[in-house]
N, C-alpha and C positions, 0 to 999 in steps of 0.2 A: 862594130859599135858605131861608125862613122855613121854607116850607111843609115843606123836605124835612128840616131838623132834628126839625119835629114829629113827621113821619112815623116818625121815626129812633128818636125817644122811646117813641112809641107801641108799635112792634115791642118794642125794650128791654123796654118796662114786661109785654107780652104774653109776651113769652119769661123773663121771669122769674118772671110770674105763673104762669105753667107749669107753671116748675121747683119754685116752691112748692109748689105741687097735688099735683107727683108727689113731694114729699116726707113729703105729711100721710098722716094714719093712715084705714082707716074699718075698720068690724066686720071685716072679711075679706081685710082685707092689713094690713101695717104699715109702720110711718114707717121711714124708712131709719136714723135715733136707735134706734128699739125694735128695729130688726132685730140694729143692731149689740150693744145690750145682753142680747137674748135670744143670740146666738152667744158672749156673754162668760156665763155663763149656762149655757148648754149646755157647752162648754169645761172649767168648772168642777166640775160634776156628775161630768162624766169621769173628771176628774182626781182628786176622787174616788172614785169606783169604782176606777180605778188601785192606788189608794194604799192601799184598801182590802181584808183578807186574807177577807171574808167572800164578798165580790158579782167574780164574773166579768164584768168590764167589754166583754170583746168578745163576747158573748150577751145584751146587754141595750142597748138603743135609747135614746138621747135624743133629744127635740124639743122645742124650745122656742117659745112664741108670745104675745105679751105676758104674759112671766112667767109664765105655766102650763107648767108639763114634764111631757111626757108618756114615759111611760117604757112599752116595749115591748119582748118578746122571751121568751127562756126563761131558767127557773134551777132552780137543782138539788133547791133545798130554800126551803119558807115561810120559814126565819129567813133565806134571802136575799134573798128577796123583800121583808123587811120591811125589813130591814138596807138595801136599793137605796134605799124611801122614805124611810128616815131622813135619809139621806146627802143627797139629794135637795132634803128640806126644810130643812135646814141650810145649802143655800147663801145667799149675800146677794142679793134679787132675788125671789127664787121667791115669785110670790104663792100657788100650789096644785103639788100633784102629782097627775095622774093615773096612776094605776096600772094598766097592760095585760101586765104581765108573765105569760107561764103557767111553771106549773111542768112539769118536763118528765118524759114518762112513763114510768115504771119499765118498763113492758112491753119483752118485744120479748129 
């Protein structure tokens, strides 16, 4: 009986030591805390752009990943494009923004 409670503990201890693991952060995925607060984050930017009478919110991309936004897509004009990262670095969170927006071509 001894032996099998040990055993019991040990599983316990292995299967939550697991669960820990899959919840820590490393360079190239994030904790499942930072996922939630880069999707609060991203959310925000949007809602932004939303709200916003300058930046066309559905032609411009957010991504969020340990507080860096990356912002991608097209816009019509530079002051919207600036206007995207202003908004952007405004939010609460945002440690950087990256800027991949293109402006979109006149031609045509």
């Amino acid at each position: 009986m001894q032996s099998q409670s040990i055993t019991r503990r040990g599983f316990v201890l292995a299967l939550l030591a697991t669960a820990v693991g899959a919840c820590s952060a490393s360079p190239n995925k994030e904790s499942t805390g930072e996922y939630l607060d880069d999707s609060v984050i991203t959310t925000k930017v949007k809602s932004a752009f939303v709200a916003d009478k300058t930046v066309k919110a559905l032609d411009i991309k957010v991504e969020t990943f340990k507080g860096v936004v990356q912002l991608s897509g097209f816009a019509n004009t530079q002051t919207e494009i600036d206007r995207a990262v202003e908004l952007a670095r405004g939010v609460k969170g945002v440690e950087s923004v990256r800027n991949d927006i293109q402006l979109k071509s006149r031609q045509g």
